[in-house]
N, C-alpha and C positions, 0 to 999 in steps of 0.2 A: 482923555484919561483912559488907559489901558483897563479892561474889567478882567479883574483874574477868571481863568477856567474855572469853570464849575466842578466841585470834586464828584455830580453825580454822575452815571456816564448816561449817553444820549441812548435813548432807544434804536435800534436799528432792524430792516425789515429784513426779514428773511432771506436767506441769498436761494431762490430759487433752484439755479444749477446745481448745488450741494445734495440741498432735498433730492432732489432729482435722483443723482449720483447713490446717494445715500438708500433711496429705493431701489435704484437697479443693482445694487451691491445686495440687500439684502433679497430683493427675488431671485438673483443669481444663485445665493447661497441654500435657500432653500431650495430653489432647482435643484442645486448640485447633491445636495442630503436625500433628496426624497429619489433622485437618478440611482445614486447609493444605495439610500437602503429597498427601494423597488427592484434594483440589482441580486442582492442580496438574498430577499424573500424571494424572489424568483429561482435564484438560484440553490439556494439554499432549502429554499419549503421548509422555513423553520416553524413555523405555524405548523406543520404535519410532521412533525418529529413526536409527537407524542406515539406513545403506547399504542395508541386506539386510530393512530391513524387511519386514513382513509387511503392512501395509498401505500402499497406493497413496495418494497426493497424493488422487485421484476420493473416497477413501472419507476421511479425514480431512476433505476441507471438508464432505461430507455424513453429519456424523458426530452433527448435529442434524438429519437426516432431512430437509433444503431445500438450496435452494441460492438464496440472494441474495447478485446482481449490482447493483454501483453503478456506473455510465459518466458521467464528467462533462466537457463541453468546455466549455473553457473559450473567454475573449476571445480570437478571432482576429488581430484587425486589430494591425497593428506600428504602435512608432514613427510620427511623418509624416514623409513623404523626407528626407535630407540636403542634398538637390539643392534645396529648397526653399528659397527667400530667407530670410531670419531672423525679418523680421517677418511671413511670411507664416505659416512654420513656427510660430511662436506661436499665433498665430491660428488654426489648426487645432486644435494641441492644445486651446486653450480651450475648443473646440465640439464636437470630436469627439464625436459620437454612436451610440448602441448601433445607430441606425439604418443605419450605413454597416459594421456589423459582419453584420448580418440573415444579406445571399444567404450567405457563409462560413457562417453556424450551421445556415440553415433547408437547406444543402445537404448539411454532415456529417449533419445529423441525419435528412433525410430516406434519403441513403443505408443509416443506418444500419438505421434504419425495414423498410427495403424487404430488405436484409438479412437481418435478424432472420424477417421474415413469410417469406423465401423457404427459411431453415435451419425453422420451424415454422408455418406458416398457422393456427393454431391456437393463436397469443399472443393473446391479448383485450390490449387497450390500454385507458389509462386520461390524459384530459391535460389536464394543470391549466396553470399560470400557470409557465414556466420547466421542465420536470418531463413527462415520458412514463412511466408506467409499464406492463410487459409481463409478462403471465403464463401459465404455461401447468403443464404437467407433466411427466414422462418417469420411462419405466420403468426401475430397477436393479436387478438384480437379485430380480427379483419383485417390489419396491415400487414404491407411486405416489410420486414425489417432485417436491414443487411448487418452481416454478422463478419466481423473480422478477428483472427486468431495470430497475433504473431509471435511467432516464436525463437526466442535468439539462443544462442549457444556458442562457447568461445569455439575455435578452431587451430588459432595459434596466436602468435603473441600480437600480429600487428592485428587482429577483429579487439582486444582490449577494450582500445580507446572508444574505437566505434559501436561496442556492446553499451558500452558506459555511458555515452551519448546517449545512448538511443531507449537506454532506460531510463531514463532522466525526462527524456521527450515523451516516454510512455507514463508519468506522472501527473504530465500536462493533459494528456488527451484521451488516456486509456479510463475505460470504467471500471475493468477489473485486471491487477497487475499480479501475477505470480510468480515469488520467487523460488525455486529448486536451489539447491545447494548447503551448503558449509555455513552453520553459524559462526566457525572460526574463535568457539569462546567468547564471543561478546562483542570480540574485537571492529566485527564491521560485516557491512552485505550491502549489496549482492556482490559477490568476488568472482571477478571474472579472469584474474590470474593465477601464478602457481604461490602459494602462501610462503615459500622460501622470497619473494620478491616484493610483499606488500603495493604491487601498484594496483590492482585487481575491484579495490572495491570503491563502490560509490560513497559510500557513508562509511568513514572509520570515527573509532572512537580517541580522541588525543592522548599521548605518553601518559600524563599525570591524572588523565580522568574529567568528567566536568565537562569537557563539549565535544559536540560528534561537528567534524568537518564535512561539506556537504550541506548539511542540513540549511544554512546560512544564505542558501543562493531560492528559498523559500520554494522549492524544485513542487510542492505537489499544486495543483490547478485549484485555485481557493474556491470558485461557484458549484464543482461539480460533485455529487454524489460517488462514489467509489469505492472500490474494494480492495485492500490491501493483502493479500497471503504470502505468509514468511513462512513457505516448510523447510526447515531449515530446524538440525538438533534443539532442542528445548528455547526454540524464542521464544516461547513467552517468556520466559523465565532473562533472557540477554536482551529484549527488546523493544519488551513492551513498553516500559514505563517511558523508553527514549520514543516511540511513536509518538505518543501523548502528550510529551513535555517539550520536543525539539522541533516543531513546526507548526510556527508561530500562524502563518495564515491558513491552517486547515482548521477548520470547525469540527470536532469529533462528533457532530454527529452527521457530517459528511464523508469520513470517512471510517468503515465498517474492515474490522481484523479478522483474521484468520491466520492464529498461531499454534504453535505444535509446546506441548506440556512433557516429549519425553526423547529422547532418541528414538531416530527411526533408520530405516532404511534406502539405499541407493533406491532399490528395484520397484517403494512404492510410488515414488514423484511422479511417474507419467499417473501411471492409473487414477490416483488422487487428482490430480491439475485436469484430467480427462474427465473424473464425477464432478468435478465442481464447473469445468464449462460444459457438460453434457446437461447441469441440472439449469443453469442459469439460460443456455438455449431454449431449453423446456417450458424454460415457465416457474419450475417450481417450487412451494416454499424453504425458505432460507432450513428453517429444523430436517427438511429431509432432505437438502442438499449435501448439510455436514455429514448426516450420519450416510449419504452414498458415498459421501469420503473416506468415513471410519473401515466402509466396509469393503473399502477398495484398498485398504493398509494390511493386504493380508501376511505382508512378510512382518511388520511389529507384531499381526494377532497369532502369526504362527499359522497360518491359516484362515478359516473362516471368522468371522467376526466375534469376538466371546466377550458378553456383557460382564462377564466376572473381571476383567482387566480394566486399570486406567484408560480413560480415553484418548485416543492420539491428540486429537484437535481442541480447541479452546477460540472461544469467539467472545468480542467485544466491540457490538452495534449490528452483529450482522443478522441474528434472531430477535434479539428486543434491539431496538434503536435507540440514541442518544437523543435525549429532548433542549433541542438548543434555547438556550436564554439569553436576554440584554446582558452584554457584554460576559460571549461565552466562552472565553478564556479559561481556561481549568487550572485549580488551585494546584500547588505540587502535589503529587500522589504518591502513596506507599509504594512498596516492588512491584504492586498489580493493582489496575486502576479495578478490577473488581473486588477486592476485599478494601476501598473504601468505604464506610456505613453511612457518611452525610458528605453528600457534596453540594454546596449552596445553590438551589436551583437546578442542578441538574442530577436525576437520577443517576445511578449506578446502573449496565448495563447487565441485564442477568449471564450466566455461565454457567457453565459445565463445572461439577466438582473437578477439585485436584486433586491429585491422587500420590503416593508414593510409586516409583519404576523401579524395578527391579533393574539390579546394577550389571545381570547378565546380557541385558541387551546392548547391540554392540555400541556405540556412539561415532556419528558422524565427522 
């Protein structure tokens, strides 16, 4: 006689291999979490983002033992006049050529040039097609630490692309990136052609608003420490809030801004970009680097520096630092991440008041 199955079910032993599997699955994963976030803290020193840090801005970006600098000016030349008939106004844009852009480039650049040799006599230069490179060294604290400066500038239409590459690559690998040029209204930077052609710039902002192009291909170097300067007419005011919001694997408080609050001038970009790598060669602190800045803008102060005027520069992380936290993603922000009053976990970085600009100065 047949004995029906039992409905209970039979015990059975362990299948060894699984266990097994099942541990090397999760040791793997923890390896891979703690490779992560060891990566991470390493890279990041979020633990030293506080206020009271123990390490100085100087020793975070030289924290791979160099220090590369990227300087990029862009296309000068504006618009052609309003004042210009209609069809004439045409007719320029369709010709405008790199060549009416030159004295403007070959004049930042040379000051810059002359700058740079007079803060070190001792850069060896290097210059190719669009591209100067400068190198030297300086001592830190007992070490030799080599110092590169490069600096791009269009020339004509085919350096473009190759500007645009290469400022992209200086996101990856550069500590401190500066941009010279045209805010263009909002519309986009660095622009490296003639604004009658929009091919010019790395980061535009779309037709209807809402997302900047570019931004998507995650172009800044996610472990590294960094400087960003956009002098360029009133970015703060056209680009900050996109810094902040549009690059999704940069930690802000990995990377430290350096934006302009008014119109300025062609004639100050070398001198500026020349206080801020003469102070960062130096050594010295982030509060009187800006203000060698301020007081190298003497065509906005009219002259010598006068505390009675709005300030050129505005900074966000570069004097007090952003203090990273578990999942440091930042909430959408007002026009300016500094006039937020609570942000969950992560301070506000302090700034410079803002000031009203008098509407006589000329705009970029």
């Amino acid at each position: 006689m047949n004995q029906r199955a039992s409905s209970q079910p039979k015990s059975q032993k362990p299948n060894d291999l699984s266990a097994v599997r099942a541990l090397l699955t999760g040791l793997a994963l923890a390896i891979f979490w703690l490779v992560l976030g060891t990566g991470e803290a390493r890279a990041g020193k979020y633990d030293n983002y506080f206020l009271d840090a123990d390490q100085t801005l100087d020793q975070e970006l030289l924290e791979d033992g160099r220090l590369d600098i990227t300087v990029a000016f862009g296309f000068q030349q504006e618009e052609p006049s309003d004042s210009l008939i209609p069809g004439v106004k045409q007719v320029v844009k369709a010709v405008d050529s790199f060549s009416l852009d030159r004295p403007a480039i070959a004049r930042n650049v040379g000051d810059l040039d002359r700058a740079l040799m007079a803060k070190d006599p001792n850069f060896r230069k290097t210059i190719s097609h669009g591209e100067t490179v400068y190198e030297t060294t300086v001592l830190r604290g007992g070490r030799v630490v080599p110092v590169r400066v490069n600096v791009l500038y269009p020339t004509d239409r085919k350096s473009v692309d190759l500007l645009k590459s290469k400022f992209l690559a200086a996101l990856k690998t550069s500590d401190v990136i500066i941009y010279n040029g045209h805010s263009r209204a909002g519309d986009g930077f660095p622009d490296f052609d003639r604004p009658a052609f929009g091919h010019g710039k790395v980061f535009s902002e779309d037709t209807f608003g809402g997302h900047w192009s570019g931004t998507e291909k995650h172009p800044f170097n996610r472990f590294k420490k960094q400087v960003l300067a956009v002098v360029s007419c009133e970015s703060d005011k056209y680009y900050h809030t996109m810094l902040r919001n549009s690059f999704d694997e940069k930690d802000p408080a990995n990377l430290a801004l350096i934006l302009t609050k008014a119109p300025g001038y062609n004639e100050d970009l070398a001198p500026t970009s020349a206080a801020l790598i003469g102070g960062l060669m130096a050594g010295n602190q982030p509060d009187a680097i800006l203000d060698s800045m301020e007081q190298s803008a003497k065509n906005y102060y009219g002259g010598d520096f006068d505390p009675s005027m709005p300030t050129l520069f505005s900074e966000d992380g570069f004097i007090k630092r952003w203090t990273s936290a578990p999942g440091w993603r930042l909430p959408p922000v007002a026009a300016d991440v500094r006039d937020v009053k609570v942000v969950p976990s992560v301070p506000t970085a302090a700034s410079r008041s803002v000031a009203s600009v008098p509407d006589a100065i000329p705009a970029r």
